[in-house]
MIDRENSE-820553 format. One record per residue (C-alpha): x, y, z; residue in three letters; residue number from 1. Coordinates in Angstrom, 1 decimal. Each point is the difference from the previous one (the first is absolute). Example, Ala and Ser with C-alpha at 12.3 -4.5 7.8 and 13.67 -1.06 7.14 Angstrom:
<recs>
+--------+--------+--------+------+------+
!      u !      v !      w ! resn ! resi !
+--------+--------+--------+------+------+
!   12.3 !   -4.5 !    7.8 !  ALA !    1 !
!    1.4 !    3.4 !   -0.7 !  SER !    2 !
+--------+--------+--------+------+------+
</recs>
This chain:
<recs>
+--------+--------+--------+------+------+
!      u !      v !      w ! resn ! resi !
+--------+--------+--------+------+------+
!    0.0 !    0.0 !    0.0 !  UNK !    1 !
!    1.0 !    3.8 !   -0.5 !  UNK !    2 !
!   -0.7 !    2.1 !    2.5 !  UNK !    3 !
!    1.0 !    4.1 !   -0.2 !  UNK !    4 !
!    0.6 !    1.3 !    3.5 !  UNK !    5 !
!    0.8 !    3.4 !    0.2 !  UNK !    6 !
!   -3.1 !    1.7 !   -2.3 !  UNK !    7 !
!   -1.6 !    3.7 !    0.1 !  UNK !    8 !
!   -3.2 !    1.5 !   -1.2 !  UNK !    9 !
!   -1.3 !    3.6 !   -0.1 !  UNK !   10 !
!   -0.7 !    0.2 !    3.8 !  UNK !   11 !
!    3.5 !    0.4 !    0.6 !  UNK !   12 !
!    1.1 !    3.0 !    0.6 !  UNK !   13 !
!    3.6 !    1.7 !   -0.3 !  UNK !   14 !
!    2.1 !    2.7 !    2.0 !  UNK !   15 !
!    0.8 !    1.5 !   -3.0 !  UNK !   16 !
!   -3.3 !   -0.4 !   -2.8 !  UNK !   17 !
!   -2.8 !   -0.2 !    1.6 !  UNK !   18 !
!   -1.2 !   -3.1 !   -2.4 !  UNK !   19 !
!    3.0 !   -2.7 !   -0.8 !  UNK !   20 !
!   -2.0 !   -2.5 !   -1.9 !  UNK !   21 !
!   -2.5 !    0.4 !   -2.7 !  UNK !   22 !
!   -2.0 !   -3.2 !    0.0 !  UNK !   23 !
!   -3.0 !   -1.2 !    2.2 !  UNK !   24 !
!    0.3 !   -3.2 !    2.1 !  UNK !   25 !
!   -2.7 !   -1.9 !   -2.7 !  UNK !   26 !
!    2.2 !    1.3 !   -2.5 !  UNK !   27 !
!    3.7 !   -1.1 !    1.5 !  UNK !   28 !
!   -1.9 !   -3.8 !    0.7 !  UNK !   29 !
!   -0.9 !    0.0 !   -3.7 !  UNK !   30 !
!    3.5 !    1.0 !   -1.0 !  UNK !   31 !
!    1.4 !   -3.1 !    2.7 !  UNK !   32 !
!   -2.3 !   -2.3 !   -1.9 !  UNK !   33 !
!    0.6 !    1.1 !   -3.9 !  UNK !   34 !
!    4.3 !   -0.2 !    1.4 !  UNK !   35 !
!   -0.7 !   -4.1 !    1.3 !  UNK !   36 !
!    0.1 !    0.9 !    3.7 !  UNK !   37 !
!   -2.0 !   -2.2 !    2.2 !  UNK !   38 !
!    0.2 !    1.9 !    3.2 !  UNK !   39 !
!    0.6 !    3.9 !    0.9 !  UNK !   40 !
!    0.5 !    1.9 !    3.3 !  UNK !   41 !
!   -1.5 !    3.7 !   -0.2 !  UNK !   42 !
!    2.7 !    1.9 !    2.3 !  UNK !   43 !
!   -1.6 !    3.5 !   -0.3 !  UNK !   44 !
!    2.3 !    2.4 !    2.0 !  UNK !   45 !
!   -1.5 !    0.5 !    3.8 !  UNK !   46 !
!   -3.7 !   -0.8 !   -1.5 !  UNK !   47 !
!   -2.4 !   -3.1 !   -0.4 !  UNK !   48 !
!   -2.2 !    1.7 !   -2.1 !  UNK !   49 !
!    0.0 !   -2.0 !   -3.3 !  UNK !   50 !
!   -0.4 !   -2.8 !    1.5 !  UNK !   51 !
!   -3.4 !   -1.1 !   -0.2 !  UNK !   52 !
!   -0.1 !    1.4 !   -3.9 !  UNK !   53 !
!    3.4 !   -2.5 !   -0.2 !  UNK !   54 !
!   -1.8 !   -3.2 !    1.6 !  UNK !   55 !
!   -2.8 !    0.3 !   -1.8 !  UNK !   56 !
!    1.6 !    0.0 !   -3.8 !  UNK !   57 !
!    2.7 !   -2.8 !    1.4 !  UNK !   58 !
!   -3.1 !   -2.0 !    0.5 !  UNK !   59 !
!   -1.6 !    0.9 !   -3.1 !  UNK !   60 !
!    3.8 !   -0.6 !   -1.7 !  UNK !   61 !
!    0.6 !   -3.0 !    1.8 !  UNK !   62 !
!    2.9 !    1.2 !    1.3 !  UNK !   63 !
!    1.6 !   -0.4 !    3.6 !  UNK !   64 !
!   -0.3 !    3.4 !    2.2 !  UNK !   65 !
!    2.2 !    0.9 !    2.3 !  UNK !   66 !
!   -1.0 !    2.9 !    2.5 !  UNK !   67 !
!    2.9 !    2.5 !    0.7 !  UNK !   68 !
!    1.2 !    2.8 !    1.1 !  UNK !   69 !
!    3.7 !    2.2 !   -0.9 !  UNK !   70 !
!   -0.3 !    1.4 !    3.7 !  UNK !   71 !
!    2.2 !    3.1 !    1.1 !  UNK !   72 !
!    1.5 !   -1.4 !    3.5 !  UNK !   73 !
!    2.2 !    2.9 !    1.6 !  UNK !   74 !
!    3.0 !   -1.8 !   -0.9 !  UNK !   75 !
!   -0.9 !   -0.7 !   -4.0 !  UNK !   76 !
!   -2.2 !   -2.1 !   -2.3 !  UNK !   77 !
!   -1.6 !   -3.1 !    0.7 !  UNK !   78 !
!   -2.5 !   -2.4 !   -2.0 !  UNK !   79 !
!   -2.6 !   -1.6 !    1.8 !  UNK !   80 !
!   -1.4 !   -2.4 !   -1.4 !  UNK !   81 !
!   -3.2 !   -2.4 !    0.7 !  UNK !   82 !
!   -1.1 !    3.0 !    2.2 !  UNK !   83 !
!   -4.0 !    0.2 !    1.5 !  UNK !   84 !
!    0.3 !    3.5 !    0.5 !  UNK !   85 !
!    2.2 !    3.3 !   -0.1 !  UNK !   86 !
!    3.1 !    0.1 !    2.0 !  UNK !   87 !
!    1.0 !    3.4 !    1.2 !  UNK !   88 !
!    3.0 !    1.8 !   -1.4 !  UNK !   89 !
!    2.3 !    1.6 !    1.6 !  UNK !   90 !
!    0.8 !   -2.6 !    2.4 !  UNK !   91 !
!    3.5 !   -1.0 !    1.2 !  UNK !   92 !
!    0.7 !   -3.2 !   -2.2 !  UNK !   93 !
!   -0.2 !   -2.7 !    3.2 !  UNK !   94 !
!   -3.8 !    1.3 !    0.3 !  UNK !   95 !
!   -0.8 !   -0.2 !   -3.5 !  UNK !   96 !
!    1.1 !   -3.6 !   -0.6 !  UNK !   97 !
!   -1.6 !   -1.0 !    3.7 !  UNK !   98 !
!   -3.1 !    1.3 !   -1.5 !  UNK !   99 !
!    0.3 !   -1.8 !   -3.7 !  UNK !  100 !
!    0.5 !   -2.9 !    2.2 !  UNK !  101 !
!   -3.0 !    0.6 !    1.8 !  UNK !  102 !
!   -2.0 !   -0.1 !   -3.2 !  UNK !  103 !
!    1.6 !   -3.0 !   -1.2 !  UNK !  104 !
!    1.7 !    1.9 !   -2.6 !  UNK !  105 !
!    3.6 !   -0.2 !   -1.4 !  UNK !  106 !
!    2.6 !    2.2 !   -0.1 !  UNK !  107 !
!    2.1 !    1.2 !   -2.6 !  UNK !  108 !
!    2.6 !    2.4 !   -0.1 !  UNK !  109 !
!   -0.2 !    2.3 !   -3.4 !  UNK !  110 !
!    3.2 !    1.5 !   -1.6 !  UNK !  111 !
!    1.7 !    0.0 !    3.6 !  UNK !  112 !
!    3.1 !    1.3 !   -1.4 !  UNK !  113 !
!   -1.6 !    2.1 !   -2.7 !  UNK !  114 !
!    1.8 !    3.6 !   -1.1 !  UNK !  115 !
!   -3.0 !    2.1 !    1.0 !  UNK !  116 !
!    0.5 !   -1.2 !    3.6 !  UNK !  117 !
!   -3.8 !   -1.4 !    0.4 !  UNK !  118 !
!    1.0 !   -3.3 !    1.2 !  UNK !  119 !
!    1.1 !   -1.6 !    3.8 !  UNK !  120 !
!    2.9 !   -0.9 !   -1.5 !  UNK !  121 !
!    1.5 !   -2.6 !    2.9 !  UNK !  122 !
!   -3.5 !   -0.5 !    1.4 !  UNK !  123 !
!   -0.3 !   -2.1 !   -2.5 !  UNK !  124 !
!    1.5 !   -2.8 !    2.2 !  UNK !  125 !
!   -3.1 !    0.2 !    1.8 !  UNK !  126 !
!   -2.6 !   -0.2 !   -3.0 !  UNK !  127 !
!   -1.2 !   -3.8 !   -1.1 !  UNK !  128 !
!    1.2 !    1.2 !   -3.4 !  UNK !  129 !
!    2.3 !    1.9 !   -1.8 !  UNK !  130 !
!   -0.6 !    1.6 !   -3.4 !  UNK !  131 !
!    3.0 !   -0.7 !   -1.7 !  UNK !  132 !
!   -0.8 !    1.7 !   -3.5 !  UNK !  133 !
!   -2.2 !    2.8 !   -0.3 !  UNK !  134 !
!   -0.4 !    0.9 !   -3.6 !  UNK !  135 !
!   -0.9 !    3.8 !    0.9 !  UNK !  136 !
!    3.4 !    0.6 !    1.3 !  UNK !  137 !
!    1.6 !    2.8 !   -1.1 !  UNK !  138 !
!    3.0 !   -2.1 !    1.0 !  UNK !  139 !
!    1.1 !   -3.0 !   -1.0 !  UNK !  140 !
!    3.1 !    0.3 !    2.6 !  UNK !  141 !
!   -2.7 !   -0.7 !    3.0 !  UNK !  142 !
!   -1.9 !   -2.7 !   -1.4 !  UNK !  143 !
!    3.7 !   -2.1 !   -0.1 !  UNK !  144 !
!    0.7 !    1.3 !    3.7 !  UNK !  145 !
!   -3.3 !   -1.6 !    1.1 !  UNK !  146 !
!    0.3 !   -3.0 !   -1.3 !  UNK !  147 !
!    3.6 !   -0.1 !    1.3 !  UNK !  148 !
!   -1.4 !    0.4 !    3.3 !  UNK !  149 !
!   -3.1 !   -1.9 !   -0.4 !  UNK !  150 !
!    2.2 !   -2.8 !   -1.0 !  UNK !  151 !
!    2.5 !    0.3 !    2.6 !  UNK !  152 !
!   -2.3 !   -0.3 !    3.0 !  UNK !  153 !
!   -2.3 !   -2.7 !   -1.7 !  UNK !  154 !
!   -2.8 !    2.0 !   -0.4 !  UNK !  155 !
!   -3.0 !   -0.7 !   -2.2 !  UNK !  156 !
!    0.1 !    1.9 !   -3.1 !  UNK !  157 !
!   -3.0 !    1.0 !   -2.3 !  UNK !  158 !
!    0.5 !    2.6 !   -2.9 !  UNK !  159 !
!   -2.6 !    2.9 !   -0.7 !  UNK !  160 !
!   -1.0 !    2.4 !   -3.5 !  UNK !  161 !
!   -1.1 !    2.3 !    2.5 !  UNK !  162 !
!   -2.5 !    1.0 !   -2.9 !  UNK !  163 !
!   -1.1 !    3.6 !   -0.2 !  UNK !  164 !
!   -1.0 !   -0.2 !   -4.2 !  UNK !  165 !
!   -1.1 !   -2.7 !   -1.9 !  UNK !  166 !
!    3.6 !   -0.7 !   -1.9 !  UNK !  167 !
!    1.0 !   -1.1 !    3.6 !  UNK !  168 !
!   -2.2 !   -2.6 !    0.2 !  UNK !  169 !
!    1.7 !   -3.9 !    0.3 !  UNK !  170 !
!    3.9 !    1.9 !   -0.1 !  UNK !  171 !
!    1.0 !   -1.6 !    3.1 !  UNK !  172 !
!   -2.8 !   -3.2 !    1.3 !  UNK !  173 !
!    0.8 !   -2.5 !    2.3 !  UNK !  174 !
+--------+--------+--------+------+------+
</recs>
């Protein structure tokens, strides 16, 4: 099965645009399904709120859906995924994964080494996976870091597009 982990729609919202991505969840579960993916995680950043729109077309698509979530903890960028329910940003890292793990989630570090300094970097250690391979990153110098350190200290490794257009879609699927 592919799955695509790390996945955006237009309710995600950046520090810099105001709108990152241009398509709608129905829309990016169309595009999953059309590229061969059988499962997709929505990881809107600090917001569920495509997710009901995304469950309902993965069932019409026949396609697994993963809830998620790209939260903002106070020390960087963590995906949630499996979530019930918002976790709040802002939270020092320990706290956020305590309460992914209190959803039954998983935990995934994004881009932890990445150039524009959004990830936790060596909290990734304390993730249940490492994203390895981002294909959004600006630099290809930190994916090879993390996997170096992924590797290093045995750490389970997924890879992410980190879509925000529909080229993105399927780059990087585990």
């Amino acid at each position: 099965m592919i799955f695509e982990l790390h996945c955006h729609t237009h309710y995600s919202r950046g520090t810099k645009i105001p709108t990152e991505v241009m398509m709608s969840p129905r829309e990016v579960i169309r595009l999953a399904k059309k590229r061969g993916i059988d499962g997709i995680a929505i990881t809107d950043h600090r917001v569920t709120s495509g997710w009901r729109e995304a469950k309902r077309e993965a069932k019409r698509q026949g396609i697994i859906f993963i809830p998620g979530i790209e939260i903002q903890s106070a020390d960087g960028h963590v995906l949630g995924l499996g979530l019930t329910e918002i976790v709040e940003n802002f939270l020092p890292l320990e706290e956020t994964l305590e309460r992914i793990k209190e959803q039954g989630g998983f935990s995934v570090a994004p881009h932890p080494y990445d150039i524009k300094n959004e990830g936790i970097k060596d909290g990734c250690l304390k993730t249940d996976a490492v994203e390895v391979f981002n294909s959004f990153g600006m630099d290809r110098l930190a994916n090879w870091h993390t996997r170096r350190v992924a590797e290093r200290n045995e750490r389970p490794m997924v890879v992410g597009s980190d879509v925000h257009m529909p080229e993105m879609m399927g780059l990087s699927v585990n």
